[in-house]
C-alpha positions as CSV (number, residue, x, y, z in Angstrom):
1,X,62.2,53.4,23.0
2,X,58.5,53.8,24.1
3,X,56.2,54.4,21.6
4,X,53.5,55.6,24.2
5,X,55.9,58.0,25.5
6,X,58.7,58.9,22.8
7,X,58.9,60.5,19.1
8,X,61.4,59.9,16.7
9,X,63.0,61.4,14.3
10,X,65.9,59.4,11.9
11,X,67.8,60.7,8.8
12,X,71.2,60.3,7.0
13,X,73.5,62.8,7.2
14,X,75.8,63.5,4.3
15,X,78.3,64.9,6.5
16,X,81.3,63.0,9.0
17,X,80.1,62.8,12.1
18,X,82.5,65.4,13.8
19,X,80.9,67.8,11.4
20,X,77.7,67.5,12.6
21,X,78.7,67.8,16.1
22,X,80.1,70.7,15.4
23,X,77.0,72.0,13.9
24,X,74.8,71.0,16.8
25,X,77.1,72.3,19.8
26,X,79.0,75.5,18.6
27,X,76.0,78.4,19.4
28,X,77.2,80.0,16.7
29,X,76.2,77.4,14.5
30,X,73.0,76.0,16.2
31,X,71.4,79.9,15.8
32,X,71.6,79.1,12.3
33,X,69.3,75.8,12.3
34,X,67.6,75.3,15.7
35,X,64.3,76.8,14.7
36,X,62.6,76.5,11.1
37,X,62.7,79.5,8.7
38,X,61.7,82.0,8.8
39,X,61.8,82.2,12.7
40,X,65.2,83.4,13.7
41,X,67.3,82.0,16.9
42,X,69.2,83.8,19.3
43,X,71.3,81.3,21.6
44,X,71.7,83.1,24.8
45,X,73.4,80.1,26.3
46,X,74.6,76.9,25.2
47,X,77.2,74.9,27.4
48,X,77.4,71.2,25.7
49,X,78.9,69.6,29.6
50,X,76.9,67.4,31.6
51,X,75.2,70.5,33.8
52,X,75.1,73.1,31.0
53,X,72.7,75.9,30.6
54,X,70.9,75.3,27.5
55,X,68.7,78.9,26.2
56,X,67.4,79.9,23.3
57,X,65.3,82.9,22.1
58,X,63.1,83.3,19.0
59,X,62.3,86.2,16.7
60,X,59.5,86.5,13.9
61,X,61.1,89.9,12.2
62,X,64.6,89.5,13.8
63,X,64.5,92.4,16.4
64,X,62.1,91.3,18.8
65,X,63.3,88.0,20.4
66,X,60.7,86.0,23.3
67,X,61.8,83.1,25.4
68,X,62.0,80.1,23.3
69,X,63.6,76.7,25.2
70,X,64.9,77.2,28.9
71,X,66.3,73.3,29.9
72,X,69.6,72.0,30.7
73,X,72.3,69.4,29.5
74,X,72.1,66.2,31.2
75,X,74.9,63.5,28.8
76,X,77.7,64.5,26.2
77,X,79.3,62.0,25.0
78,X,81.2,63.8,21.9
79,X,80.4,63.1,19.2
80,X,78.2,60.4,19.7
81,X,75.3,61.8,22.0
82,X,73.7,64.8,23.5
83,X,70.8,64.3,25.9
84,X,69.3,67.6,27.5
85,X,65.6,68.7,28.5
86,X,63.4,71.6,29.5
87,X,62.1,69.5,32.7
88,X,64.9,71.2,34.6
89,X,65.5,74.7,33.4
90,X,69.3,76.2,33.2
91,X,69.3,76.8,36.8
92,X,68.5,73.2,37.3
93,X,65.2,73.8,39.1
94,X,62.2,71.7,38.1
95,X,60.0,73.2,35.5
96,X,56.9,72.8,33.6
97,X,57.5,73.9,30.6
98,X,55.0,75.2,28.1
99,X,53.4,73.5,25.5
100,X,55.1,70.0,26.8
101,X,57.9,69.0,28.9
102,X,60.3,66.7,26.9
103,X,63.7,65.1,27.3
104,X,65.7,64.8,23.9
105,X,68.2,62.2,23.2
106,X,70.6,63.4,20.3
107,X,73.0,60.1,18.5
108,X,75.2,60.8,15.8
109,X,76.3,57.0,14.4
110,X,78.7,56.3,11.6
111,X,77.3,55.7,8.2
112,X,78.8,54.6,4.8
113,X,77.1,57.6,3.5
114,X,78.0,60.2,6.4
115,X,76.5,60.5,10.0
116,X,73.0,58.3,11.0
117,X,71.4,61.0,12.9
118,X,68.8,60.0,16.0
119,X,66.5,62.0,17.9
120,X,64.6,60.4,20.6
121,X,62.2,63.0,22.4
122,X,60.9,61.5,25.4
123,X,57.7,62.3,27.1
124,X,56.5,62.0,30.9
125,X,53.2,60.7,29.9
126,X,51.2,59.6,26.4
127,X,49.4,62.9,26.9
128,X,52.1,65.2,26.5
129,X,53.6,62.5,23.5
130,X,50.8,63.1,21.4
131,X,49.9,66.9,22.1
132,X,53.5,67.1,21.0
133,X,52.7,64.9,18.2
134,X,49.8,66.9,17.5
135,X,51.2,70.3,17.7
136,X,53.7,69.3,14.7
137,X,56.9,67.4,16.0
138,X,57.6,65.5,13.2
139,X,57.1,69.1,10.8
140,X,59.4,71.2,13.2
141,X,61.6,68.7,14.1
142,X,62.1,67.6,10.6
143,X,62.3,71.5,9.5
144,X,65.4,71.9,12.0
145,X,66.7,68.5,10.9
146,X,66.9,69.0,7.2
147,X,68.5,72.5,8.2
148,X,71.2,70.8,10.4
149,X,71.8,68.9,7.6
150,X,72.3,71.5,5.2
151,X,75.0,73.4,7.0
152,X,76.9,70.0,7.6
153,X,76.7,68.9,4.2
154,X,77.9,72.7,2.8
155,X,80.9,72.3,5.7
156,X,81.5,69.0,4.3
157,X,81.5,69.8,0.7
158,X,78.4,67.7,-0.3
């Protein structure tokens, strides 16, 4: 890790570990977390395989739905870690990205008390780190977080 470069985000998960995978690769399951309430998710494509398409839409009232993340998967390694970013888009052509290009590095460890969940978002330069830090990472980040682990603690009877 780079702190010049990277944010990170670190929680327990009350939930196994193949439970939380779950929850973060099935689409059906991701639409329900990936963006904070009230916003609303629509995953247009999610293939969890080194090369996937990665897209996701979001909706204020839940009828109108604007682009929301267009990147691609770059590592699975189930259920341990999921890399992907929206510096290549799902067509795997380079992109800039608005507000920041990133590169997020997903681990799922064992943990006495459930899953010890990582996310690593990497950052091309300190500029784009802290406009990212600055436009709320750690609040929307931690918003989708606590909502992950929600459903994987209610699958896991918690």
């Amino acid at each position: 890790m780079n702190s010049d470069l990277d944010l990170v985000l670190r929680r327990v998960i009350r939930a196994p570990r193949a439970t939380v995978w779950e929850a973060w690769t099935d689409p059906a399951s991701l639409e329900e977390w990936w963006l904070p309430a009230p916003m609303q998710c629509r995953v247009e494509r999610f293939e969890p395989r080194p090369g996937g398409a990665f897209v996701t839409s979001m909706s204020e009232d839940g009828q109108t739905f604007v682009p929301h993340f267009d990147g691609c998967v770059l590592v699975v390694d189930e259920p341990e870690r999921l890399v992907f970013t929206n510096g290549l888009d799902s067509q795997w052509r380079p992109a800039t990205p608005q507000p920041v290009a990133m590169t997020a590095v997903i681990t799922l460890l064992d943990h006495p008390d459930g899953t010890d969940y990582g996310a690593v978002v990497r950052h091309g330069d300190p500029a784009a780190r802290e406009l990212h830090e600055q436009l709320g990472f750690l609040d929307g980040w931690g918003a989708v977080t606590e909502q992950l682990a929600a459903i994987a603690e209610r699958r896991a009877g918690q």
